[in-house]
N, C-alpha and C positions, 0 to 999 in steps of 0.2 A: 383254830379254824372257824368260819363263820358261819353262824347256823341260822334258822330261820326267826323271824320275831316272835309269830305265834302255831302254836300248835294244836290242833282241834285232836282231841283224845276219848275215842271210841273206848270207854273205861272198859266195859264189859257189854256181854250181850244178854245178861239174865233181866227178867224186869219180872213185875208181878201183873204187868197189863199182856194180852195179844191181841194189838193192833193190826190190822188189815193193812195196813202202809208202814209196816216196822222195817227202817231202814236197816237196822243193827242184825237182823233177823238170820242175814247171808252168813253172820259171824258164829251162828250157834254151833258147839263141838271145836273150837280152838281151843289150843293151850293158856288159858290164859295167865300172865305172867303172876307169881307168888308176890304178898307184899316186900317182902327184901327186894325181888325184882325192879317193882314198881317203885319204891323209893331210892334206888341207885338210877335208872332212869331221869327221875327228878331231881337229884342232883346234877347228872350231865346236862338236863337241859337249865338249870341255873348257871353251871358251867360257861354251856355256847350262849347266855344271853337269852336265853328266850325270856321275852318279856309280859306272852299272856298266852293262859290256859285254856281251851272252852274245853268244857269235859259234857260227854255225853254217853248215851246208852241203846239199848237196857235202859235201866232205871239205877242211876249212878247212887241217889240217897239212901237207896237200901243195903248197898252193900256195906262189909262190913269192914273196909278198908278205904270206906270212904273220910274218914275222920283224918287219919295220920297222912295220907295224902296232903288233905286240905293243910294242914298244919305244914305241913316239910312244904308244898308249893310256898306259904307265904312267909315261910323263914328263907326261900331264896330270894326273896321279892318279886314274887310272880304271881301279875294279876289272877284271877281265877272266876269264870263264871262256868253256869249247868245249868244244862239241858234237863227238864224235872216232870214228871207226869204227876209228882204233889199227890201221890194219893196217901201216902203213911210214912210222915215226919217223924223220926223221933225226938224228943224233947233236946239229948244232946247233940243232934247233929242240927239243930236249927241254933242253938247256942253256940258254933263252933262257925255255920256258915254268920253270924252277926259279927263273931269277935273278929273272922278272918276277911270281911268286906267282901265275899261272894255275892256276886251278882247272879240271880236267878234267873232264867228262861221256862215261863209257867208254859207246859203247850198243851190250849183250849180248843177244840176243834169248832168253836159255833155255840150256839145258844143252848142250853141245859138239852133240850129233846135231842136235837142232833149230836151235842159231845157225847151223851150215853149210848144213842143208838154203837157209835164206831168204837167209844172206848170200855162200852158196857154199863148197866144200871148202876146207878150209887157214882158214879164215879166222877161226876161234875160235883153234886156235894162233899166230894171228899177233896175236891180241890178247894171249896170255897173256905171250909175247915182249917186247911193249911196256910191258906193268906194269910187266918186270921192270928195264926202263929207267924207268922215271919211279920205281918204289923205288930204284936206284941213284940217283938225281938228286934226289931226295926231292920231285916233284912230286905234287900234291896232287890226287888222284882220288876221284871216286864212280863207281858204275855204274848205267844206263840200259837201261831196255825198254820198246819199241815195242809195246805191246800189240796183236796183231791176232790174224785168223781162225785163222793157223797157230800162235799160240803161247800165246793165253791161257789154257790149262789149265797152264802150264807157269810161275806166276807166283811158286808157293810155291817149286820150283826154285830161282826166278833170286835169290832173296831170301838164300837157303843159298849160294848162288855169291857172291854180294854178300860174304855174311860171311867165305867163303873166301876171298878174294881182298882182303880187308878194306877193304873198302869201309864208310867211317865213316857213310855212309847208303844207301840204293839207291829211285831214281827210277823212276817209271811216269809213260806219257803215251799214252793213247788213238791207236790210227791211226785217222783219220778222214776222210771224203770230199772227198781234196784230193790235190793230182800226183798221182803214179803208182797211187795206191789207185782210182784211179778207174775206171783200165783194169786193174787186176790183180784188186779185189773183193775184198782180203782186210784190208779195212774192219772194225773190230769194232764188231758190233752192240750195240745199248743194253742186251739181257737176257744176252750173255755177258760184256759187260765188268761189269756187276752181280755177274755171281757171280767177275769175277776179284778185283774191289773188296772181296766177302766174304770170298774166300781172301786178302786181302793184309792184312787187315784181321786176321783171326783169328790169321795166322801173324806176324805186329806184334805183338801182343798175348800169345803165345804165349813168344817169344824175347825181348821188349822191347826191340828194334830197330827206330831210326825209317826212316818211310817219308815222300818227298815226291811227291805224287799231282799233276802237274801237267795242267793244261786239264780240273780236273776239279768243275767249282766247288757240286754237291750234294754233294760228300763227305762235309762237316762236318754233315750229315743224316744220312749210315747210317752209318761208321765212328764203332766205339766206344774203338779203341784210343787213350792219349792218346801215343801215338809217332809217329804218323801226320798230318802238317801236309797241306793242300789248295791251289792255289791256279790262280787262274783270272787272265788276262792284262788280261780288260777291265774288271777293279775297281782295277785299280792304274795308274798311274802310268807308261806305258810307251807306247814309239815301235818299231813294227817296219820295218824297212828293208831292201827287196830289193839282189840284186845290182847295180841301174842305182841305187842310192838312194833309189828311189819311198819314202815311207813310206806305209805303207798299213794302218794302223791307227791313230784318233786316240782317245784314251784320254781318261775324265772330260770329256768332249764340248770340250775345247778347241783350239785351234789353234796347236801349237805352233811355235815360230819354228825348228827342227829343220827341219820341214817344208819351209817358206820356205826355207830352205838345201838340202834338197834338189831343188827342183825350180831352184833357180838353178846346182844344179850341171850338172843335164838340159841346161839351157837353153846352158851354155857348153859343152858338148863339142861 
């Protein structure tokens, strides 16, 4: 049967931050699957072909099943990147993310005052800390920002940090009305993520440094820069899957046999 290419993997919903814009947030109090679970999973989807991982959270490097994961992904041959709030590396999971060519998604919310005000004190230095472990290890980083109410003036910023911290691209993705934005409200509205899309647009175009503008599928409408790629989840090819396995996105209106495996795994715990 044929399954999706790639599959974006809500690992868990534990983390050691509480962000005001925690997507993962709605997920807290699932089952979540055992690691026996979790690597028969990864099997079936080496099985149907899937050919890349994004794993996110929570905070996926802290967990403690994030190692054999990583490892069982890339003995199917299956790309793998994460989603990482970077505040506490341990030594072997930064040896593990080098040997296995994960790519990293660093998410900075803005210039040191601003990332601390939303993700707490200490907590931009504890990312700057961690670069300098995945430069040592030579693991393979970009940086990410959460656009919302608190920070989108502050996009040309993060862009400049980006390139500071060399970062060979730098990602944006809308916070939008889902987990914890829901009860915090600092959701970005349609007319100020417009003008942050402008500013990221100009200042792309300005420096000729590319931008990848994710869940954001008008873009290819108003951005002029040609550095600036878009892309939107439900024209491709993709299976999302929570912490219990639910997938809960079926993509190009089909029924993937993914699916079918996860609700078989529901059904055996």
């Amino acid at each position: 049967m044929e399954g999706p290419r790639v599959v974006i993997w809500i690992f868990t919903s534990l983390c050691n931050l509480n962000c005001p814009h925690c997507y993962a947030y709605r997920f807290r109090g699932v089952n979540e699957l055992t690691l026996k679970e979790k690597l028969r999973l990864v099997k079936e989807m080496g099985e149907l072909g899937v050919e890349h991982v994004g794993i996110s959270g929570g905070e996926p490097l802290i967990h403690k099943d994030i190692i054999p994961i990583i490892k069982t992904l890339t003995d199917h041959d299956i790309s793998i990147s994460i989603v990482t709030n970077a505040q506490h590396v341990r030594e072997d999971v930064v040896r593990t993310l080098s040997e296995c060519n994960v790519h990293l998604y660093v998410s900075l919310d803005g210039p040191k005052e601003v990332h601390d005000k939303i993700r707490g004190a200490g907590s931009y230095d504890r990312i700057m800390k961690s670069i300098e472990k995945f430069r040592e290890h030579g693991v393979d980083y970009s940086m990410v920002m959460a656009i919302n109410k608190l920070n989108y003036r502050y996009v040309k910023d993060f862009i400049f940090e980006s390139i500071r911290l060399n970062s060979n691209f730098a990602s944006f993705i809308p916070t939008m009305k889902s987990g914890k934005a829901i009860l915090t409200g600092v959701r970005i509205d349609f007319k100020n993520f417009m003008w942050a899309i402008r500013v990221i647009d100009d200042t792309s175009r300005e420096l000729s440094y590319p931008i990848s503008l994710w869940c954001t599928p008008f873009a290819s409408i108003i951005v002029k820069s040609k550095y600036i790629r878009s892309s939107y989840c439900r024209t491709q090819d993709i299976v999302d899957v929570d912490p219990a396995a639910v997938s809960y996105t079926h993509l190009r209106a089909h029924e993937t046999s993914l699916h079918l495996v996860c609700r078989l795994l529901l059904a055996k715990k």
